[in-house]
LUMPA-801976 format. One record per residue (C-alpha): residue number from 1; residue in three letters; x, z, y. Coordinates in steps of 0.001 Angstrom, whole numbers, padded with zeros to 6 digits, always signed. Last residue first. Layout:
<rs>
+-----+------+---------+---------+---------+
!  nr ! rest !       u !       w !       v !
+-----+------+---------+---------+---------+
! NUM !  ALA !       X !       Z !       Y !
...
+-----+------+---------+---------+---------+
</rs>
This chain:
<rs>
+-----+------+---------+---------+---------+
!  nr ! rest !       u !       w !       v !
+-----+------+---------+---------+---------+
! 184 !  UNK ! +040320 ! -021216 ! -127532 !
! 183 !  UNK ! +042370 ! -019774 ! -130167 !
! 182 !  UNK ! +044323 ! -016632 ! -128571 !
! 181 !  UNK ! +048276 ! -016285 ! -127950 !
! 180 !  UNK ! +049192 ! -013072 ! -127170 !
! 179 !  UNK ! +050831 ! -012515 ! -130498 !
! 178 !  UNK ! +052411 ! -015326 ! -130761 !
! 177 !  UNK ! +056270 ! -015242 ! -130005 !
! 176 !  UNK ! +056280 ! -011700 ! -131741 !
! 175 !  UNK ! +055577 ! -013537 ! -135083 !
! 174 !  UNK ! +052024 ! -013386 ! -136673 !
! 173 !  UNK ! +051900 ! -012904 ! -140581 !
! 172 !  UNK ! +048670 ! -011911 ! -141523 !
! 171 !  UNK ! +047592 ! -014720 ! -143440 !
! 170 !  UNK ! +050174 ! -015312 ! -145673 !
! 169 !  UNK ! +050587 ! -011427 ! -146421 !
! 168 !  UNK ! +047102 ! -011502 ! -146714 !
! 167 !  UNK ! +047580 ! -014234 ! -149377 !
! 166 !  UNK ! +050257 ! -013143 ! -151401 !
! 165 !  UNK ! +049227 ! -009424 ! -151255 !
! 164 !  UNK ! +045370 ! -010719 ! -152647 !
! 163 !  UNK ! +047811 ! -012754 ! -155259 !
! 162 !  UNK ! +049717 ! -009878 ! -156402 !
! 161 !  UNK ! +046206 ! -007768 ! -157142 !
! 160 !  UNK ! +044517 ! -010304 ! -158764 !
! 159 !  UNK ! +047480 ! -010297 ! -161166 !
! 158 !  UNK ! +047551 ! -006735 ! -161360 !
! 157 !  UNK ! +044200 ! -005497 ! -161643 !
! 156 !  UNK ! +043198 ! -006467 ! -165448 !
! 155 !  UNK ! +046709 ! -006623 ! -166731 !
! 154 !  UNK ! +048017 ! -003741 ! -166379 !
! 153 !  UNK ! +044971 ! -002131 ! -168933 !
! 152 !  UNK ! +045673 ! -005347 ! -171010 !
! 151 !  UNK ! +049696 ! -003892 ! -171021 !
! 150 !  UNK ! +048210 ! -000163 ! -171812 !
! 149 !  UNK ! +045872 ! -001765 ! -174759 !
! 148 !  UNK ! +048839 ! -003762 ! -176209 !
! 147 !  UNK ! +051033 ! -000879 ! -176072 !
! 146 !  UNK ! +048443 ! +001671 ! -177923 !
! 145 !  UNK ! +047557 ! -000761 ! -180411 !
! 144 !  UNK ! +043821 ! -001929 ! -180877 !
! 143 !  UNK ! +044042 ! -004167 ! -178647 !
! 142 !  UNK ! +045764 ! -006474 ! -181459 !
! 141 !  UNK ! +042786 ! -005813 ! -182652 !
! 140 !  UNK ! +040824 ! -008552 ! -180628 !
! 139 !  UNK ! +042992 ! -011304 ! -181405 !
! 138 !  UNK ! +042527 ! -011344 ! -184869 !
! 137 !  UNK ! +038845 ! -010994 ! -184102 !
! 136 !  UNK ! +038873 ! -014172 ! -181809 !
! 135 !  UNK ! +041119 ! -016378 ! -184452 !
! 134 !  UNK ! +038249 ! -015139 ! -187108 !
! 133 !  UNK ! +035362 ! -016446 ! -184560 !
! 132 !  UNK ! +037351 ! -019614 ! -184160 !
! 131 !  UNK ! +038105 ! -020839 ! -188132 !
! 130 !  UNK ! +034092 ! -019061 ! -188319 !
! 129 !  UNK ! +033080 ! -021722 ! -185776 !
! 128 !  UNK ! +035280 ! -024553 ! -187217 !
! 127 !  UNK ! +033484 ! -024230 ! -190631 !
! 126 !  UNK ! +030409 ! -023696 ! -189131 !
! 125 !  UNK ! +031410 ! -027024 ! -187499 !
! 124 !  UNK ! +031357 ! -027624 ! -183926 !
! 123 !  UNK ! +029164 ! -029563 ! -181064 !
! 122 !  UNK ! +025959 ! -027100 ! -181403 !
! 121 !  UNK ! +027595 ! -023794 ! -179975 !
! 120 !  UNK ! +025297 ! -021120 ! -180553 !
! 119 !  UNK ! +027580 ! -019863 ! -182439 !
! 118 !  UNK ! +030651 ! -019634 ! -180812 !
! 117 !  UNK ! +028070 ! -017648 ! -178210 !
! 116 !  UNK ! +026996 ! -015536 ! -180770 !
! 115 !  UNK ! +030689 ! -014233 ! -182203 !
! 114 !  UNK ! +031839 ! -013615 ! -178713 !
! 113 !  UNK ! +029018 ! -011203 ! -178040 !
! 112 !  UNK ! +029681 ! -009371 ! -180718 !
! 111 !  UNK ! +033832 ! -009847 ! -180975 !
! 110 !  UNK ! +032992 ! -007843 ! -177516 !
! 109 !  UNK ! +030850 ! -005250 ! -178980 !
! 108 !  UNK ! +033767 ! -004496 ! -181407 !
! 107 !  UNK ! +035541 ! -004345 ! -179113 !
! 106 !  UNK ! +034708 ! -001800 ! -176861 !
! 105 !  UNK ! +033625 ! -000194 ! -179781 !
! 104 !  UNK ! +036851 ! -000286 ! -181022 !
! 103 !  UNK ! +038940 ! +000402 ! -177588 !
! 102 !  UNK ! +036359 ! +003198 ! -176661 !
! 101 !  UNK ! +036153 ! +005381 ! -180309 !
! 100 !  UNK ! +039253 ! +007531 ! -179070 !
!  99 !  UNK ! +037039 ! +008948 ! -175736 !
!  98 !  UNK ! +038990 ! +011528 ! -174161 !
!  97 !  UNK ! +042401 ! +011466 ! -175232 !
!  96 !  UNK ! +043060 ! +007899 ! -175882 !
!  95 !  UNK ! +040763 ! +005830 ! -174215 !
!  94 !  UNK ! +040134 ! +007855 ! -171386 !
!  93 !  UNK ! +043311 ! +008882 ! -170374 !
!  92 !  UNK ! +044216 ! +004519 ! -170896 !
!  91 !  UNK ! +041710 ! +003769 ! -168378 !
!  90 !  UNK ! +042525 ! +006225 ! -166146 !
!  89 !  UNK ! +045961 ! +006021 ! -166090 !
!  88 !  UNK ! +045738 ! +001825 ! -165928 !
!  87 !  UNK ! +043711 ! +002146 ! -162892 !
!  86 !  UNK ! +046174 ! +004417 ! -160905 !
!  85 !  UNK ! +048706 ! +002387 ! -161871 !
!  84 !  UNK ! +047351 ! -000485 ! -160980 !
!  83 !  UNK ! +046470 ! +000935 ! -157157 !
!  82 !  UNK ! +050011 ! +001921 ! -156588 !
!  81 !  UNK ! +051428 ! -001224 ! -157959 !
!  80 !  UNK ! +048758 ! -003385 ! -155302 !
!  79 !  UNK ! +049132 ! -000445 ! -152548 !
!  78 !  UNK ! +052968 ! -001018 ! -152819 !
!  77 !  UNK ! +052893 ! -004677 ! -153388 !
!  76 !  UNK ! +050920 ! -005049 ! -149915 !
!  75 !  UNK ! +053337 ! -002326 ! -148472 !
!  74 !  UNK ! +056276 ! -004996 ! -149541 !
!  73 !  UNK ! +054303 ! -008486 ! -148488 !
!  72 !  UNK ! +053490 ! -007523 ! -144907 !
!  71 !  UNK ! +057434 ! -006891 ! -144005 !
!  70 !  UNK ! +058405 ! -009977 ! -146480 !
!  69 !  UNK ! +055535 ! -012047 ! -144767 !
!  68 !  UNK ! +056995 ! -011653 ! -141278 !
!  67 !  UNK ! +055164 ! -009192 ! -138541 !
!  66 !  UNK ! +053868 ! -008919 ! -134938 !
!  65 !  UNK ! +051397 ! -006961 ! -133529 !
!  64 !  UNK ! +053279 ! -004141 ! -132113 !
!  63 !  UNK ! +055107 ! -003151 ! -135511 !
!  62 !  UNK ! +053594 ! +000193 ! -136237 !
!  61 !  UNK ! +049817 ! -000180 ! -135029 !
!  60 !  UNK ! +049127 ! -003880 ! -135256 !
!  59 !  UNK ! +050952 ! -005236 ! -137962 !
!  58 !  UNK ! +051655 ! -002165 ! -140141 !
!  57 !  UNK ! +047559 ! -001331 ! -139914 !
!  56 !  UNK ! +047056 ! -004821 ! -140625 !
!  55 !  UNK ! +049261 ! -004905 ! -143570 !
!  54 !  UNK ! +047584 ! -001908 ! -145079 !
!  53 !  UNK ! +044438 ! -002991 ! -144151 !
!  52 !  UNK ! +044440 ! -006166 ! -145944 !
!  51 !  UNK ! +045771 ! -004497 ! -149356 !
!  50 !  UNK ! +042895 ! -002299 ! -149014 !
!  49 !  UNK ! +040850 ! -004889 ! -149454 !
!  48 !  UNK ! +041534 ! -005529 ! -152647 !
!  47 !  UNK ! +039939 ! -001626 ! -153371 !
!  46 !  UNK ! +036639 ! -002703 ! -151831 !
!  45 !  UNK ! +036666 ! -006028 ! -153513 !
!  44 !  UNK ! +037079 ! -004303 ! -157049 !
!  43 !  UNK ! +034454 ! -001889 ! -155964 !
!  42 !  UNK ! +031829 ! -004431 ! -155703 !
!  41 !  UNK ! +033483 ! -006066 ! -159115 !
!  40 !  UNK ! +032190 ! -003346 ! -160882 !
!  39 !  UNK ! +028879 ! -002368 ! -159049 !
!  38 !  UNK ! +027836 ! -006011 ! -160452 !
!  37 !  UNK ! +029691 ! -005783 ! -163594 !
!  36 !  UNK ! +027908 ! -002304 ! -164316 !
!  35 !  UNK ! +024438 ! -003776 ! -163009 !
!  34 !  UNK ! +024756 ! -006477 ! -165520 !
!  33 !  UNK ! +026103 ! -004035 ! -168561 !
!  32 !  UNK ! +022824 ! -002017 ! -168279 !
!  31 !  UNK ! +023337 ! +000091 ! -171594 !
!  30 !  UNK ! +022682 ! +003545 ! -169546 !
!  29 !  UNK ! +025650 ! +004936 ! -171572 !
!  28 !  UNK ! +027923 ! +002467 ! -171932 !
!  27 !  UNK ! +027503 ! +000076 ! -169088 !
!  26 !  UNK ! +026187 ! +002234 ! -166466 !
!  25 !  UNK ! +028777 ! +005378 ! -167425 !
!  24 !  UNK ! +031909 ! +002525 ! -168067 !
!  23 !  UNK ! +030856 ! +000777 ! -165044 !
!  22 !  UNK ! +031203 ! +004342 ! -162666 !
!  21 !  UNK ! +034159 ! +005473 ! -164484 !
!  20 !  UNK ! +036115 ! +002093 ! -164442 !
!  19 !  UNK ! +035213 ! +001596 ! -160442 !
!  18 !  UNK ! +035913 ! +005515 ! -159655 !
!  17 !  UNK ! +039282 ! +004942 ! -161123 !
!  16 !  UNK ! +039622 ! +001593 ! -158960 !
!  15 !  UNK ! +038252 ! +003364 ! -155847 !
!  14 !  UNK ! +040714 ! +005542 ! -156633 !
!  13 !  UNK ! +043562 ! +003510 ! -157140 !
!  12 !  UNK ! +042745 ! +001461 ! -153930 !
!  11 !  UNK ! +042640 ! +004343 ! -151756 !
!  10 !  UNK ! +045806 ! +005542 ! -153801 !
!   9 !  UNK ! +047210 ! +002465 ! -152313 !
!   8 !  UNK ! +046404 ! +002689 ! -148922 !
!   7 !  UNK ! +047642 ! +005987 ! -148336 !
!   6 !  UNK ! +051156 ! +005282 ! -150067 !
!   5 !  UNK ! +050970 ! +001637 ! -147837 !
!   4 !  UNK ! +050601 ! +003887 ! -144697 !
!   3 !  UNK ! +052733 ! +006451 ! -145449 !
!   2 !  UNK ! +055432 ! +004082 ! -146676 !
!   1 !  UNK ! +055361 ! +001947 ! -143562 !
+-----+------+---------+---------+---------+
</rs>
């Protein structure tokens, strides 16, 4: 089980690390932040899915087809911790050693883009749209620290993370009464 969700989950970490490099080059550097989302959140799938193959690997190959959703949920929260970590290392190496000026221009683009859609709102005050734009910014530094940015960094493949493992773990579980049983 541990090989097998250890494997899984560093195929999910690097396809993760390989996501955040290959967005951050396309977004950043080419300045095509459509095809970096779209290459983005291909990659995302790819490493959710190996939460699925980890629990259908221990299914079929190492339990003979059957399993209970605590056996399929702990390798799925393996690759899923695995994977985050992975992620978050990346993200914050980069950040703070390689590139320092990421998190501000990385925000400061994002207060940006923020900033013209509260504006282009017609139902609000300019009064409530600055009120809102200012509540954005304030938010937007608190990035700035080095905790703050690690627990985002968590925070963007964790919680999609735990619920993929909820699910196939849902999904997958097949007791050794029905394994030979087959939908007509």
């Amino acid at each position: 089980m541990r090989r097998t969700a250890l494997l899984n989950g560093l195929a999910a970490g690097l396809l993760l690390s390989i996501m955040f490099v290959i967005t951050l080059y396309i977004g950043e550097i080419n300045n095509n932040p459509s095809l970096a989302s779209t290459i983005g959140n291909i990659l995302l799938m790819a490493s959710l899915s190996t939460i699925f193959f980890a629990i259908r690997n221990m299914r079929d190959r190492l339990n003979g087809g059957s399993i209970s959703f605590n056996q399929a949920f702990r390798p799925a929260m393996i690759v899923v911790l695995i994977g985050t970590g992975c992620y978050t290392i990346t993200k914050n190496v980069y950040a703070f050693v390689i590139n320092p000026n990421y998190i501000e221009s990385s925000i400061n683009k994002t207060i940006k883009v923020e900033s013209e859609i509260i504006w282009a709102e017609k139902d609000l005050s300019e009064e409530d749209k600055t009120k809102r734009i200012k509540a954005f910014e304030s938010n937007m530094n608190e990035l700035k620290s080095p905790a703050s940015f690690f627990l985002s960094s968590i925070l963007d493949f964790f919680p999609m993370g735990l619920a993929i493992a909820l699910l196939c773990s849902a999904l997958m579980h097949r007791s050794a009464s029905t394994k030979g049983i087959e939908p007509k």
